[in-house]
N, C-alpha and C positions, 0 to 999 in steps of 0.2 A: 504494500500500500504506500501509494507516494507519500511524502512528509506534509505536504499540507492539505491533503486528506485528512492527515493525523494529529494536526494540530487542532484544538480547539476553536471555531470562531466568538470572538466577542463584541461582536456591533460594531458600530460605525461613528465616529465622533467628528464631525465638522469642521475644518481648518478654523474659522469665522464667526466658531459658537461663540456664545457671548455668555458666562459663567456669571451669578448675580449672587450675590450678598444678600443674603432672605432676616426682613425683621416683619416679624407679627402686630398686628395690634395690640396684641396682649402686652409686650415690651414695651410698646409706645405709652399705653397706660400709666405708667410707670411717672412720668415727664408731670412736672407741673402745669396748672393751667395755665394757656400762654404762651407755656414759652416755646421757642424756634427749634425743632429736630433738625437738624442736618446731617452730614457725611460723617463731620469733624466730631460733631456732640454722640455718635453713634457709636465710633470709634474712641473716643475715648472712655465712654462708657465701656467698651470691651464686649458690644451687641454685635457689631460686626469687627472682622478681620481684614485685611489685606486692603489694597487700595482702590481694587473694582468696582463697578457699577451696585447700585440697591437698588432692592425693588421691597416693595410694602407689599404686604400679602394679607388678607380681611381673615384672618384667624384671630378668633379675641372679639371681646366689645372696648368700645373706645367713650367713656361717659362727658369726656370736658373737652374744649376745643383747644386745638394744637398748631400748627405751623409746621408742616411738614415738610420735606425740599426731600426728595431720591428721585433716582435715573429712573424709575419703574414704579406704575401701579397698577392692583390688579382691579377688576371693578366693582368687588363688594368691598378691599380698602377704600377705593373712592368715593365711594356712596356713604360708608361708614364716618368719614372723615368730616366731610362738610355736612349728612346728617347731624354730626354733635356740634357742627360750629365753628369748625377748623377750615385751614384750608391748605391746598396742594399745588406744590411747584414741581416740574419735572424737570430737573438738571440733564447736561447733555455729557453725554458718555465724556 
């Protein structure tokens, strides 16, 4: 049996993928009323790592409004977001 017959396949990963930094709303709760989420505030928090792109993901409720800024939202974080009174900026990669 030839060798790559015999090797395993494991999918196919995209030269172009774009790898995202995942924060919950449930995290975001966390923030006082008010005040501004960004990259830096995220990051130094130690909710996200590395220096890529974020994306908000509607896992969690979100009760007070916020100021949000990441490269990514999904659309029940966005509906969540300005629901409570917040609102959302989309940075560019």
């Amino acid at each position: 049996m030839p060798l790559q017959r015999r090797v395993p396949k494991r999918g196919f990963r995209p030269v172009d993928r774009v790898e995202y930094a995942i924060v919950n709303l449930a995290q975001l709760a966390a923030f006082p009323v008010g005040s501004v989420v960004d990259p830096d505030v995220l990051r130094a928090k130690r909710l996200v790592r590395g220096r890529g792109p974020i994306k908000c993901l509607g896992r969690g409720t979100l009760s007070h409004a916020l100021r949000v800024q990441a490269h990514a939202f999904s659309a029940t974080a966005r509906e969540a977001i300005t629901a409570a009174g917040g609102t959302i900026e989309v940075l560019r990669a």
